[in-house]
C-alpha positions in Angstrom: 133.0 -132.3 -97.9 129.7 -130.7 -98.1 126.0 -131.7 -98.3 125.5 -129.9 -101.6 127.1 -132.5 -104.2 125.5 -135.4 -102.6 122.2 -133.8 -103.0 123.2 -132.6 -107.0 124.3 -136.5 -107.1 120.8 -137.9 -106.4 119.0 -135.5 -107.9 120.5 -135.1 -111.1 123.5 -137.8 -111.6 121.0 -140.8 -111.0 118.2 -142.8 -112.3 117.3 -144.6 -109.2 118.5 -144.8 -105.6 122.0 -145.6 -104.5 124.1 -147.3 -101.8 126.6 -145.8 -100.0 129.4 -147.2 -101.9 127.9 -145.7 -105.3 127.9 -142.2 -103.9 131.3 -142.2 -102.6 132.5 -143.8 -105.6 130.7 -141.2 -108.3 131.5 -138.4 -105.8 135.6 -139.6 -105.8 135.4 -139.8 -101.6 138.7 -141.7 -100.2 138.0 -144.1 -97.9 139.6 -142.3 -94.9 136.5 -139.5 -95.3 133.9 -142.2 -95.1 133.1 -141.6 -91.7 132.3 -137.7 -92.4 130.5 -138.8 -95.9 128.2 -140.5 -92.8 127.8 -138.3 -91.0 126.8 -135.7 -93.5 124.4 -138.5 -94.7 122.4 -139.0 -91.1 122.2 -134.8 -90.8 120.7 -134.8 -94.4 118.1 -138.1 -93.6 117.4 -136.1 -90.2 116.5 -132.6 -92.0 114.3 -134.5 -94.6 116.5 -133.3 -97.9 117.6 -137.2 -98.1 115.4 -140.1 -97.6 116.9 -143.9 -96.8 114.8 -146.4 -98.4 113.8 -150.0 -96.5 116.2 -151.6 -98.8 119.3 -149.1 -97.6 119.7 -147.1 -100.4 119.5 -143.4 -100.4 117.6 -141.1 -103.0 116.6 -137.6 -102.9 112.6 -137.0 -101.3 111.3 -135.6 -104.8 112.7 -138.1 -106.9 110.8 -141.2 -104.5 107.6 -139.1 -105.4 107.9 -137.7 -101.3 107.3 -134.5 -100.2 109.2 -132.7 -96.6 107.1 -130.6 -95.2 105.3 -129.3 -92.1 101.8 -130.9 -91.2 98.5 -129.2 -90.1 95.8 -131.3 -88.5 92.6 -130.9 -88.4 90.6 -131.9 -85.5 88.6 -134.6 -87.4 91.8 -136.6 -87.6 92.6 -135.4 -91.4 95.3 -133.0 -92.2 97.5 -131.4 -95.0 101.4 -131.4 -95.8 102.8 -127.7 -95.7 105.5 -128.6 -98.4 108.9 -126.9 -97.6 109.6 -126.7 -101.3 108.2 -123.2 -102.8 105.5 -123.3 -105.5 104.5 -127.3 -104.6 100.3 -127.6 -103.4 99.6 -128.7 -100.2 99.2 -132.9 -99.8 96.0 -134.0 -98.1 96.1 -137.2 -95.4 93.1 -138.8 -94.6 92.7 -140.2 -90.5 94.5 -143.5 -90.8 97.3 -142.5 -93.1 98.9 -139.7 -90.8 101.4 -142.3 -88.6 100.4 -139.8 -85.2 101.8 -137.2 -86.6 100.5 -134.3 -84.7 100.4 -130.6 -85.5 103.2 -129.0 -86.5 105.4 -132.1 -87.2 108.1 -132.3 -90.1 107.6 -134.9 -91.9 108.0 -136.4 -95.1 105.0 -138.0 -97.1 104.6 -140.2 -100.3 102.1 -139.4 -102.5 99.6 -141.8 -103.4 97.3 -140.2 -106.0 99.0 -136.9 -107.8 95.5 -135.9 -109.2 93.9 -135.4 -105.8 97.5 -134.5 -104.1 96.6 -137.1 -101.8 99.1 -139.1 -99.6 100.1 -140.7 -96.6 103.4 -139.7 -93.9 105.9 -142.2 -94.0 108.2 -140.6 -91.3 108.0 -137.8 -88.9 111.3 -136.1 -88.4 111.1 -133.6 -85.5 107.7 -133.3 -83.1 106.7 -130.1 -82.7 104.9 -130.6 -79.3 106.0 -131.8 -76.3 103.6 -131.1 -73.7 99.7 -130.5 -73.9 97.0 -129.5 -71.3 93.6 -132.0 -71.5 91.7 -133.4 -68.9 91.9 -136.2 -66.8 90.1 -139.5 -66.7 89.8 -142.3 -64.8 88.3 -145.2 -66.3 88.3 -148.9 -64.4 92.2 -148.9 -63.7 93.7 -146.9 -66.9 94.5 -143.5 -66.8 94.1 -141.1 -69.6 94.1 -137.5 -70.6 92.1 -136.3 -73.6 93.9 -133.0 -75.1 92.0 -129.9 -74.3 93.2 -129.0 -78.1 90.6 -131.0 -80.5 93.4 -130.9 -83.3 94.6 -133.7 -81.6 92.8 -136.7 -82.2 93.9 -139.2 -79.7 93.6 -139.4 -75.9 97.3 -139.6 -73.9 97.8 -142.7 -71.8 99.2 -142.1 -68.1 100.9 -145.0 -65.7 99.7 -145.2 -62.4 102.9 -144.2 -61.2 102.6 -141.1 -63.6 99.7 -139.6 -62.6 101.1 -136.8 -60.6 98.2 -137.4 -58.0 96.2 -136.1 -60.6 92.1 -137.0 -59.8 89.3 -137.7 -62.2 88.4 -134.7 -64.2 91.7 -132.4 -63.5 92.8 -130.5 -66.0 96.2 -131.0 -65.8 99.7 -130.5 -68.3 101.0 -133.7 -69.8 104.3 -134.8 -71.0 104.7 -136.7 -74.0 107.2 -139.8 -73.4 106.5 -141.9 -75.8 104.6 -140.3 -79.5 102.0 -142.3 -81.5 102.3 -144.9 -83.5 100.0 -146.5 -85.9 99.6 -149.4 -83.9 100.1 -148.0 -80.3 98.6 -144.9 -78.5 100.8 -141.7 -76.9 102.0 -141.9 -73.3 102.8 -139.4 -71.1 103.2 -138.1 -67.3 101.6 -135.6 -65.4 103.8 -132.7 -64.8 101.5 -129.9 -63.1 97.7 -130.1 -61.8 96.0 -126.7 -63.6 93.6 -124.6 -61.1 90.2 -124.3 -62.4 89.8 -121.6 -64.8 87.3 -119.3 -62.9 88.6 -116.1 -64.2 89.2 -114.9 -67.7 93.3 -114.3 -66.6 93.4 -117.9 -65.7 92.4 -119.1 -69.2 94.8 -117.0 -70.8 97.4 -118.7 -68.0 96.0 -122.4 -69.4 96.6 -121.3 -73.3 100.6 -120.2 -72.4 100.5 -123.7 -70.5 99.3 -125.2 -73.4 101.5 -123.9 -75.9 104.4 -124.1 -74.1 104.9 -120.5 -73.9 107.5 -119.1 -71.5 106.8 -116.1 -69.0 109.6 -116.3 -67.2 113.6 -116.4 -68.5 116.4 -118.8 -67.5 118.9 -117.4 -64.9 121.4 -117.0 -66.7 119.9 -114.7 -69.5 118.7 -112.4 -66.8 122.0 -112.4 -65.8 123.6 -111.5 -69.0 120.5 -109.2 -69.6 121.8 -107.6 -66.1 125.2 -106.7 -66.8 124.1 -104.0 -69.8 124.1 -100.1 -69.1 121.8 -97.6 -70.7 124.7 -95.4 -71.9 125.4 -96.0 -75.3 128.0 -94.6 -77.1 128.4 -92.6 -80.2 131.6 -94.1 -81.1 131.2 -95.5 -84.7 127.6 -94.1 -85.8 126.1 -91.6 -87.3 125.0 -88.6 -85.3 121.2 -88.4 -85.6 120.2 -86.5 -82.4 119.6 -83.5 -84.1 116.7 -84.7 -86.9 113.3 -84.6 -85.4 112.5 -87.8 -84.9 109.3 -89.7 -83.7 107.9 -92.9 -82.7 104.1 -93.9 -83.9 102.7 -97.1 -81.6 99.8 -97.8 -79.8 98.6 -96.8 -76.8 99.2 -99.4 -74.7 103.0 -100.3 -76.5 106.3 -100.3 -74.6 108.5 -102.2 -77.2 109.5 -99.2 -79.7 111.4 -100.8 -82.5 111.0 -98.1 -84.9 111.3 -94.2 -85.1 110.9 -91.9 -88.2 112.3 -88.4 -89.6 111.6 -86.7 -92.5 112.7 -84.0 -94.5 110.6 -82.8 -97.8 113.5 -80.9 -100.1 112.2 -78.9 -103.1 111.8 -82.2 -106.0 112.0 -85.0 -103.3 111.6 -86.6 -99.7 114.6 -88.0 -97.4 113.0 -90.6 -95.1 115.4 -91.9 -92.3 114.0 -95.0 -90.9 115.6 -96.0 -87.2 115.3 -99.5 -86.3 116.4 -100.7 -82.5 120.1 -101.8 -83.3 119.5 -105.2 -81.0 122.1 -106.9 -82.2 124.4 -104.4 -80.3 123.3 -106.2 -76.8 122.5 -109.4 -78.2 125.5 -111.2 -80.7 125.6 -114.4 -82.3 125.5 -118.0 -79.7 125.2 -115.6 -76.8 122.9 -117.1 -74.1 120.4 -114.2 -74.9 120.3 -115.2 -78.1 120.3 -119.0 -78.1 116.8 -118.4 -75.6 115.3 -115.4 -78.5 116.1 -117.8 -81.3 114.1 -120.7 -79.1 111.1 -118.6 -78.3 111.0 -116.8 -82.1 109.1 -114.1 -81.7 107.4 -112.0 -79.1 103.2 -113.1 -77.9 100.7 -110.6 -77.7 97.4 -111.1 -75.7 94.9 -108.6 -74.3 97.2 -106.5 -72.0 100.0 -109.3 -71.8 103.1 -110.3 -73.6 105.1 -113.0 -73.7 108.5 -111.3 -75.3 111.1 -112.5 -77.1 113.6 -110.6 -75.4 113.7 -109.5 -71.3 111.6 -107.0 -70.4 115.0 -104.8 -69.6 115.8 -104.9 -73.3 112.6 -104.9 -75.0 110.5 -102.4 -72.9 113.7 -100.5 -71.9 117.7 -100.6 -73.2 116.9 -101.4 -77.4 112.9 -100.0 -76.9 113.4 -96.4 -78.8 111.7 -94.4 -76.3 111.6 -90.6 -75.9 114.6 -87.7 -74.6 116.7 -90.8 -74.4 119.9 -91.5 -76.7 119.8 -94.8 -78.4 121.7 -97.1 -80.2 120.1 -97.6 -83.9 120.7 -98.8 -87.6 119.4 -96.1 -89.8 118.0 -96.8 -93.3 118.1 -93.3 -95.3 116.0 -92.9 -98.3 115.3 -90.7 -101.2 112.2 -90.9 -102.6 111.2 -88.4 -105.8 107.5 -86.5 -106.6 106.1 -89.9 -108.0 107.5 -92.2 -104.8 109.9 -94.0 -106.6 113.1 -94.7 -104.3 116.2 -93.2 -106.2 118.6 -93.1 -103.5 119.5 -95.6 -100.2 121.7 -95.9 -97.7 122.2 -98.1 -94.0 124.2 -97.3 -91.4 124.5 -98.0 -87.3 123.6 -94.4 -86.0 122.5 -93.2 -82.6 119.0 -91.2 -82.1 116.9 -89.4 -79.8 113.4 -89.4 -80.3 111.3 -86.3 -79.3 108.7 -87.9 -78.7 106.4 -91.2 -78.5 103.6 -90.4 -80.4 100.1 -92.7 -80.3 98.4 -94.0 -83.7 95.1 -92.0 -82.3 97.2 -88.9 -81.6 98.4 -88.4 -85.0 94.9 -89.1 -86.6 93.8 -86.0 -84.3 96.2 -84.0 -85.9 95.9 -84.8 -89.4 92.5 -86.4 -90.1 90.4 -84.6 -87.3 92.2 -81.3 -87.3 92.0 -81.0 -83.5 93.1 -78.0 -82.5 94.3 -79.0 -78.7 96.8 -82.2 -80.7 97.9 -79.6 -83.1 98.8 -76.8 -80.8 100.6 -79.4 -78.3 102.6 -80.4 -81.2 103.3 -77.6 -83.2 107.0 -78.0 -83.9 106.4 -81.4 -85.7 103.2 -80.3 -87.6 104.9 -79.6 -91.0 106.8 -83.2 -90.2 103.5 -84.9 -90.1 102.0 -83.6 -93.3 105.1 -84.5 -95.5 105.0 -88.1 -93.5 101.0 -88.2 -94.8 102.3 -87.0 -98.3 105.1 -89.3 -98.8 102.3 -91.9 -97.2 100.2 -91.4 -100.4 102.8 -91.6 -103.0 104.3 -95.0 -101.5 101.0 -96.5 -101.6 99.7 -95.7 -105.1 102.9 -96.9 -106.1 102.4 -100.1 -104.4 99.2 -100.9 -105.5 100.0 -99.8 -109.3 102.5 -102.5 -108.9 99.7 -105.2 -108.3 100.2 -105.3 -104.3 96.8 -107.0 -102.9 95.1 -103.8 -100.7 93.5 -106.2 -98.0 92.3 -104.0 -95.3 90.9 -106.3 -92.9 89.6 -105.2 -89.4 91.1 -106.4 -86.2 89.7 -107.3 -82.7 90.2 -105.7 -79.9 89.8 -107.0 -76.0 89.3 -104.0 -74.1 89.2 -105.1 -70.4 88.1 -103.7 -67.3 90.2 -103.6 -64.0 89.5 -106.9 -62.8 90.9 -108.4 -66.2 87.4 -109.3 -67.4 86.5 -108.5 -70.7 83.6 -105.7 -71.3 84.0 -105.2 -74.7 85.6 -106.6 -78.0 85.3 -103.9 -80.9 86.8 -103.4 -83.8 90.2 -101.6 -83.6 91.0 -98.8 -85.2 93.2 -98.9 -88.5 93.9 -95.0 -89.3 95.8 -93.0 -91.4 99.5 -92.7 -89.2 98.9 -97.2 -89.5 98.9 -97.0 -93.0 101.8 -94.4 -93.1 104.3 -96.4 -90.4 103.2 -99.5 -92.4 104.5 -98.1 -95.7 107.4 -96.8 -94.1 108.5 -100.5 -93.1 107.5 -102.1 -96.6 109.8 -99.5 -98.0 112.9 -100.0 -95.4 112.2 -103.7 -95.3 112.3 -104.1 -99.6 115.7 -101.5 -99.3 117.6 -104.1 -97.2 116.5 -106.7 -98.8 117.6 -105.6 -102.6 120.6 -104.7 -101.3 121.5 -107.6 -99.6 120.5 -109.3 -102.2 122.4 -107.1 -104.5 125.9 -108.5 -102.5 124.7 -112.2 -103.1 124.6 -112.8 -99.1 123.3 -115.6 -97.5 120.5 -114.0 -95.8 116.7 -114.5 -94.4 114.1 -113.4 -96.9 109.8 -112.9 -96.0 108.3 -114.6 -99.0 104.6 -115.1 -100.2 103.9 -117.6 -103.0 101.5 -117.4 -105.8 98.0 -118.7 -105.4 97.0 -122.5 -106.5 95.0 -121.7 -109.6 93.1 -124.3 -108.1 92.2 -122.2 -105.5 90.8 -119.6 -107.5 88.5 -121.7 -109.2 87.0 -123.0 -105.9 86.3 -119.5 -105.0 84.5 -119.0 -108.1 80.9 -119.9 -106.1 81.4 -117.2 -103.6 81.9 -114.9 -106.2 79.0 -115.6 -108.3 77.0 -115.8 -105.3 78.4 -112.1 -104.3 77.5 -111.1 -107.9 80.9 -110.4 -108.7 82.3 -111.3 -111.7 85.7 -111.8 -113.3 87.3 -112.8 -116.6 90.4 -113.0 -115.4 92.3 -115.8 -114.8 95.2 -117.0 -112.2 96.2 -114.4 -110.1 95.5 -111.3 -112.1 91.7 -112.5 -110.4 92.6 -111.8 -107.0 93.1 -108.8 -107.7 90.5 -107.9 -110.1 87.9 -109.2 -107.7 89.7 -106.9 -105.1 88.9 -103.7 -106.9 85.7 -104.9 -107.9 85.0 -105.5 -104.5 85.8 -101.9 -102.7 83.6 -100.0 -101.3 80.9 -102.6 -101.5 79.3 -103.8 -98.1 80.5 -107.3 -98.6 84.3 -105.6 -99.4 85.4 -107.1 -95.4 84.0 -110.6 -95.9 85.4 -111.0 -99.6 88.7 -109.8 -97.9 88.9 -112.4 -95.0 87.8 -115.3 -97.4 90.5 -114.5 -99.9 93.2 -114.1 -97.4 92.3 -117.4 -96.0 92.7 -119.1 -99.9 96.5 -117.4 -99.9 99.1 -119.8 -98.2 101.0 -118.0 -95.4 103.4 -116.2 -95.5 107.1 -117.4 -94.3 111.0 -117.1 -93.7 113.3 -118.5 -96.5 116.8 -118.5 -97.7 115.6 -118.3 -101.3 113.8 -115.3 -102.4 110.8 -116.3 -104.6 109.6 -112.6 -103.9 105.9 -111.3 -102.1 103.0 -111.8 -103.5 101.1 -110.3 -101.5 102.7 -107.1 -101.3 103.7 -107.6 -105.4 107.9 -107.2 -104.0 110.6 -108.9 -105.9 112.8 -109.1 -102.9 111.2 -108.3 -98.9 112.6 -109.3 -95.8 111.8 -108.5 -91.9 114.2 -106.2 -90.3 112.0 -103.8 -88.9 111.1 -105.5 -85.0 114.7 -106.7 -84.1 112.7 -106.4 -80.4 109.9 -108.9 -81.4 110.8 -111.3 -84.1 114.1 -113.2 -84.1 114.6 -113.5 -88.3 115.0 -109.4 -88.0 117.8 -109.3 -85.6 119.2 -112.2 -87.7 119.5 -109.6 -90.9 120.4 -107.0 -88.5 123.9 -108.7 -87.6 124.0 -109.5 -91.6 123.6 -106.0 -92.7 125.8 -105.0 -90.4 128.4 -106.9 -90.7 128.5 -106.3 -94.7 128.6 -102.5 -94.1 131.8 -103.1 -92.0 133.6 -105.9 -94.5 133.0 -108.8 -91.5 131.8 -111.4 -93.9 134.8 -113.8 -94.5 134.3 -117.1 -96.6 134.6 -118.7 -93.0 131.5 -116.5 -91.6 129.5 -116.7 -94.9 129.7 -120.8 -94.8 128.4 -120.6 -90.9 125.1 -118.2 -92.5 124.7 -120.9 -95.5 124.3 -123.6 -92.6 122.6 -122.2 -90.0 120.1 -120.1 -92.0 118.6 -123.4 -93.5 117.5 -124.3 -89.9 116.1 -120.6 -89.0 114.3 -120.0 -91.5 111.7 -122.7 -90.6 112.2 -122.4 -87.3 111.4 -118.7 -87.0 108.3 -119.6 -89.7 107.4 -122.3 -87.0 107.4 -120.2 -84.0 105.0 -117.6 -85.7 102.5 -119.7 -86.4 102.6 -121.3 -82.8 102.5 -117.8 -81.5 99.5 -116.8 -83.9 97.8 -120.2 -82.8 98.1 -118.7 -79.3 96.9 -115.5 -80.4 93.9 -116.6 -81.6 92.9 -118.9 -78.7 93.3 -116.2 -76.1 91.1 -114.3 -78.4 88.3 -117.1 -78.7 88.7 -117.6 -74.8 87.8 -113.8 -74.0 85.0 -114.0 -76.9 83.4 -116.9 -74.9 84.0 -115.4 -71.3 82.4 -111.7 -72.7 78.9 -113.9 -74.0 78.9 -116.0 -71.5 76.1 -114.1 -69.4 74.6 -113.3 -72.6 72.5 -116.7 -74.1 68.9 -116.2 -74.5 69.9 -112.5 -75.5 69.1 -111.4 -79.9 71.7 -109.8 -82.1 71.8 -109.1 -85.5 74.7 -110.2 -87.6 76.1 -111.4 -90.8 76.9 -114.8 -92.6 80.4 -114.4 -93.2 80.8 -118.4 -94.2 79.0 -121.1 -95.2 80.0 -124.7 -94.7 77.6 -128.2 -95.0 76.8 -127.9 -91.3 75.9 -124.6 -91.4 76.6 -120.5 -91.1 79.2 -119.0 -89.6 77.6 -115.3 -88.2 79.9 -112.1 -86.9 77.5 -109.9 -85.0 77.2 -106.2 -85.5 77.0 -104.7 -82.2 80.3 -106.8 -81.2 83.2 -107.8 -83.1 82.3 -111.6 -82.3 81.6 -114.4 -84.4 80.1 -117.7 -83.7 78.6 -121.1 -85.9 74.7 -121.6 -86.6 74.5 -125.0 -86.8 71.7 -126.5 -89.3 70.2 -128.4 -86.5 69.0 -124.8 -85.1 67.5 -123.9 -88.1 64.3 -125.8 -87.1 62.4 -123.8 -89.7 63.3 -126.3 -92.7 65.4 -128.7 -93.5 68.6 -126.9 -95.2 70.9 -128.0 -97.5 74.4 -126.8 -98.9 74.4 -125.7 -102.6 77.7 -125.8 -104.6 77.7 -123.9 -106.9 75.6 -120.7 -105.6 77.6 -121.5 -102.2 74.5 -121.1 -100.1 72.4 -123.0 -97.8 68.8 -123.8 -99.2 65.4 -124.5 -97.6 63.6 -127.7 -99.3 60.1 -126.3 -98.4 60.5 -122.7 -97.8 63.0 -121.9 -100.3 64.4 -119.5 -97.9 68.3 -119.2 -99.2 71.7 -118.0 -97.0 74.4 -116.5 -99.0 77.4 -114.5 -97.8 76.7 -111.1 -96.6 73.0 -111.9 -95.7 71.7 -110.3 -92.1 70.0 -112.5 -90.3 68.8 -112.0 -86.7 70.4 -114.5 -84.1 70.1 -116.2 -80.7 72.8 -117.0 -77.9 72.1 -120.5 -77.5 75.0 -121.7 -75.7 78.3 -120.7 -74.7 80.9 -123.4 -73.9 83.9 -121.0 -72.0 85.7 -124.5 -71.4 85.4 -125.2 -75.5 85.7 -121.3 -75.9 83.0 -121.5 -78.8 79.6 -119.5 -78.9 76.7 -121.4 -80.4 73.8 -119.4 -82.1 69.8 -119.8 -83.0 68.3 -118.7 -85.5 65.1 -116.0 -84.5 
C-alpha cells in the first residue's frame, strides 16, 4: 500500500471529504491492512498532503480551499504563506489570524478571501525554531524574555525555577517548551547566559546562538570523519592527472569543490568539469551524513564558516586542492563555435590540479595583461584564453535564450587583525566569476537533462514564473525611473532589464526586481529556471557545501554503474519529498544568518561614525520613509520621515516617491541626497540617518 492512491482518491474520485471506511472501501483495502491504511494516513496528515476535518473525515488540503506551505513573518505580527505547491501566490495573514506560528513553520492555512489571497493558519505542522536569544526581564514576580529577533512578535514566558539564574537584562538563549497558542503565550527555559557583546566576534558568536547554528560536530562524526586516509585510489575512474587542470576561488577559500580543463580542437571546445566526488567518504544513513543532511548547507560570515561537512573533509580529503590526487566525478562536454553543447558525458575520475588559482589572479592575466601573472603562469596561458572564449559563447547563448542577466554587487567585510571591521566595499565580480559561473550552469543543466532523460527520482533547483501581479505593482518604479515597457508578464522583466543596462539606476532596478522574484528552491518536480531561462537545472556542483548536491551525486552515480533497483528507486521517491524542503529550509536559515552577521558588522563599522555626512542614494521608498546606500561605503541605512524636518512628506503611489506638501521637494529612486549618521543601534544592528 502506498500514499499515492489515497491522495488520487481525494483528489480526483470524490466530491467531498470521506471517512475512513469510504476510502478503504473505494480503494478495495482488506480489513487485515487497516492498521497500515493508518498509518500511511497519520504520515500524510503529518506532512500536510492530507488534512482531517473537525468532523473526522479526511480530504485532500486543495480541495478544503487550504494551502501547505512554509510561513514568513514579519516583525509587525503579519506574515505570508510560502505555498509548497509550484505556480500558487503567496497567502497573506494578518496579526490575529497566524495561531503563533512563527518563522519558518509548515503549516497549512484556509483561505478566507481568494481575491486578496488572504487567509488565516489553521494548523502548524512542524516548528522551525526551537531556541531563540532575547533579553531578560524581570517584572513584579514573572519572568520573561523578549526575542532579540523582532520577527517574533511575542515575549517568552520563564518559570521561576527556569530561569537559569538568569538577572534582569541578560541576554540569554531560551528554549521553547511549550509554542504559542492563540489563547496562551510561549514558555520556555533558560539554557545559557550570553556575555555581553563588546566585540564585533562576539556578535557574530550571538547570531550562530540564535540560529541554532552548530560550530562544533558530534563525537561520533569526528570519529568517522577520522578513520579516512588521503590516498585515494584510481581503481574504477577515469585517469585525468594528465589534463591541465585548475581551480578558480577566492582568496580567502579553502573548500575547492570544483576544478576545470579545457581543450579548444579545430571546430569545437571539450570542457571537463571536476566536481569533489563527496559521496565517496560520505554514503547514504552514514553518521556523517545524517549530521550534513541536518545542518544543509555550509555558513559563510566574514572570515568564518560554519561547514556542512568537518573541516578534515571540506578544507582537506574532498577540497580539490593543488599537486594532490583526488577523487572526482567528471562532467565532459563538447561545446561547437556558437556554444551549443553537442556532446556529454559523466564519470567518477581522479585529478590533480596544477594549481589553485584566485578570481583576482586570473583577471590579471586576462583583463589587466600583467606581465608578472602572465609570466608566472605561462604554461596555462593558452588554457585561460579558450576558458574566456568558451566564457563568451555560453553566455550570449544564455541570454538569447531569455536568462535574466542580474549582475548585482556584493558586500564585502574586510577586517582588521583584531576582528573589527575597517571597511565594507563592494566585492569584486570579474571576468574568471562570470566564466566558473557559466561553467557550473552548463555542468549543472547536463546532469540534470540527463537524469532527467532516465526518468529518475532526483532533486531539481527550480525558479517559478513571476505573479503578473507582481509586475504590475512595479509598474510605479518604473515610470518613476522613466522606463517604459509594452510588454506584458514576464517577457517585461526582461525587457526592462535591457532597457535598463548601462544606465546609473541599472544596480537599483536590479535589486528591486530580484526582490519581486520568489526564491529559488529544491524540488522533486522540475518546473524548470526562470531565472536562468533552463528547462531542467539542478545543484551538483558544491557536494562540500550544500547537502541536495551530494544527494544527486550518489544519484548520478549510481545510474552510471546500473545501482538503481525498483527497491532503491522507491527509497529516493520517499525520502526526496522530505529533502527537498528541508535542504530549501536550511538555505534560507543560513542566508537569514548571512545577512544578520552582515547588518551586525555594518552597525559595529558606523558606530563611531554619527554626527559624520555622506552622500548616498535612495534605493527604496516606503510610507515611513527612504531607504539610502552610501557611496563611499557599501552600507545602507533607513531615513525616517520624522528626520525630514524640512516638510511634511508624503508617499505617492503612483510616481512611487515621497512628496513635500510646501516645498514640493520630491524623492524618487536613484536620487543623491546628502545624509547624516543620526544614530546607530549595534544592539538592533540598524543605522539611522538625517537628512543635511
Amino acid at each position: 500500500m502506498t500514499k499515492d492512491p489515497i491522495i488520487n482518491f481525494l483528489k480526483t474520485k470524490t466530491s467531498r471529504p470521506a471517512s475512513l471506511r469510504e476510502i478503504a472501501n473505494a480503494l478495495r483495502i482488506p480489513k487485515n491492512e487497516a492498521r497500515t491504511l493508518k498509518r500511511i494516513i497519520k504520515e500524510l496528515i503529518n506532512s500536510g498532503e492530507v488534512y482531517r476535518t473537525r468532523t473526522g473525515l479526511y480530504g485532500a488540503p486543495e480541495e478544503l480551499n487550504l494551502v501547505t506551505g512554509s510561513f514568513d513573518a514579519h516583525r509587525d505580527g503579519y506574515g505570508f504563506v510560502l505555498p509548497d505547491k509550484h505556480g500558487e501566490r503567496d497567502v497573506f495573514i494578518p496579526p490575529r489570524k497566524t495561531l503563533g506560528a512563527m518563522s519558518g513553520d509548515r503549516v497549512i492555512a484556509r483561505i478566507e478571501r481568494e481575491a486578496r489571497r488572504e487567509g488565516s493558519i489553521i494548523k502548524i505542522l512542524e516548528r522551525s525554531q526551537k531556541k531563540i536569544v532575547g533579553r531578560f526581564h524581570i517584572e513584579k514576580n514573572s519572568f520573561y524574555v523578549t526575542p532579540k529577533n523582532r520577527r517574533i512578535p511575542f515575549d517568552i514566558h520563564i518559570a521561576p525555577k527556569e530561569r537559569g539564574g538568569a538577572k534582569n537584562n541578560d541576554m540569554v538563549a531560551v528554549e521553547i517548551t511549550d509554542y504559542p497558542t492563540v489563547s496562551r503565550p510561549p514558555e520556555g527555559k533558560v539554557l545559557k547566559i550570553i556575555p555581553q557583546a563588546d566585540e564585533p566576534s562576539l556578535e557574530v558568536d550571538m547570531i550562530i546562538e540564535e540560529y541554532s547554528l552548530s560550530p562544533k560536530f558530534p563525537v561520533a562524526v569526528m570519529e568517522e570523519t577520522h578513520a579516512f586516509t588521503e590516498k585515494v585510489s584510481a581503481q574504477g575512474r577515469v585517469d585525468c592527472r594528465e589534463l591541465l587542470t585548475v581551480t578558480i576561488d577566492g582568496e580567502t577559500a579553502k573548500d575547492f569543490d570544483d576544478a576545470i580543463s579545457i581543450e579548444k580542437t579545430r571546430d569545437s571546445f571539450k570542457l571537463w568539469v571536476h566536481i569533489a566526488d563527496v559521496s565517496h567518504y560520505v554514503p547514504w544513513d552514514s553518521v556523517l551524513d545524517i549530521e550534513a543532511r541536518r545542518r544543509g548547507t555550509s555558513v559563510y560570515f566574514p572570515h568564518r564558516v560554519i561547514p556542512m561537512l568537518p573541516k578534515e573533509l571540506s578544507n582537506n580529503l574532498c577540497s580539490l586542492v593543488p599537486k594532490a590526487d583526488r577523487a572526482t566525478v567528471t562532467v565532459e562536454m563538447r561545446f561547437n563555435k556558437s556554444g551549443d553543447l553537442i556532446d556529454k558525458d559523466f564519470y567518477p575520475s581522479i585529478i590533480n590540479s596544477n594549481e589553485r588559482m584566485t578570481y583576482t589572479s586570473v583577471r590579471k592575466i586576462l583583463v589587466d595583461n600583467d606581465p608578472h601573472e602572465r609570466y608566472k603562469y605561462t604554461y596555462l596561458l593558452d588554457r585561460f584564453e579558450e576558458m574566456e572564449e568558451l566564457c563568451g559563447l555560453l553566455r550570449r547563448q544564455r541570454v538569447k535564450r531569455g536568462s535574466l542577466d542580474f549582475d548585482l554587487p556584493e558586500p564585502e567585510v574586510l577586517l582588521d587583525i583584531q576582528g573589527r571591521p575597517e571597511a565594507i566595499v563592494r566585492a569584486e565580480r570579474n571576468l574568471a566569476h562570470m566564466m566558473i559561473e557559466e561553467f557550473m550552469i552548463a555542468a549543472n543543466e547536463a546532469v540534470a537533462s540527463y537524469l532527467e532523460g532516465l526518468s529518475l527520482p532526483s532533486l531539481y533547483r527550480v525558479h517559478e514564473k513571476p505573479d503578473p501581479s507582481k509586475i504590475d505593482e512595479l509598474k510605479p518604479i518604473f515610470n518613476a525611473l522613466g522606463l517604459r515597457t509594452k510588454k506584458t508578464g514576464t517577457q517585461a522583466f526582461r525587457s526592462i532589464l535591457k532597457e535598463a543596462k548601462g544606465k546609473p539606476e541599472e544596480a537599483l532596478l536590479n535589486i528591486i526586481l530580484l526582490r519581486s522574484l520568489k526564491q529559488a528552491k529544491y524540488s522533486i518536480e522540475n518546473i524548470g529556471h526562470f531565472g536562468l531561462a533552463s528547462d531542467c537545472y539542478t545543484h551538483f556542483t558544491s557536494p562540500i557545501r550544500r547537502y541536495p548536491d551530494l544527494v544527486v551525486h550518489r544519484i548520478l552515480k549510481d545510474s552510471l554503474k546500473n545501482r538503481l533497483s525498483d527497491k532503491r528507486i522507491k527509497q529516493l521517491e520517499k525520502l526526496l519529498p522530505e529533502i527537498a524542503p528541508h535542504s530549501s529550509r536550511t538555505e534560507r536559515l543560513a542566508d537569514e544568518a548571512e545577512r544578520e552577521v552582515l547588518s551586525a558588522m555594518r552597525a559595529w563599522f558606523m558606530k563611531d561614525k554619527v554626527g559624520d555626512e555622506y552622500e548616498g542614494i535612495v534605493c527604496d521608498i516606503t510610507p515611513y520613509g527612504l531607504k539610502i546606500q552610501l557611496k563611499d561605503f557599501f552600507i545602507e541605512g533607513f531615513l525616517h520621515v520624522s528626520y525630514m524636518n524640512d516638510d511634511y512628506y508624503k508617499f505617492n503611489e503612483e510616481r512611487y516617491c515621497l512628496a513635500g506638501r510646501r516645498t514640493g521637494k520630491v524623492f524618487t529612486v536613484g536620487k543623491e541626497v546628502s545624509v547624516r549618521i543620526e544614530r546607530v543601534e549595534v544592539e538592533e544592528r540598524e543605522i539611522v540617518f538625517g537628512i543635511v
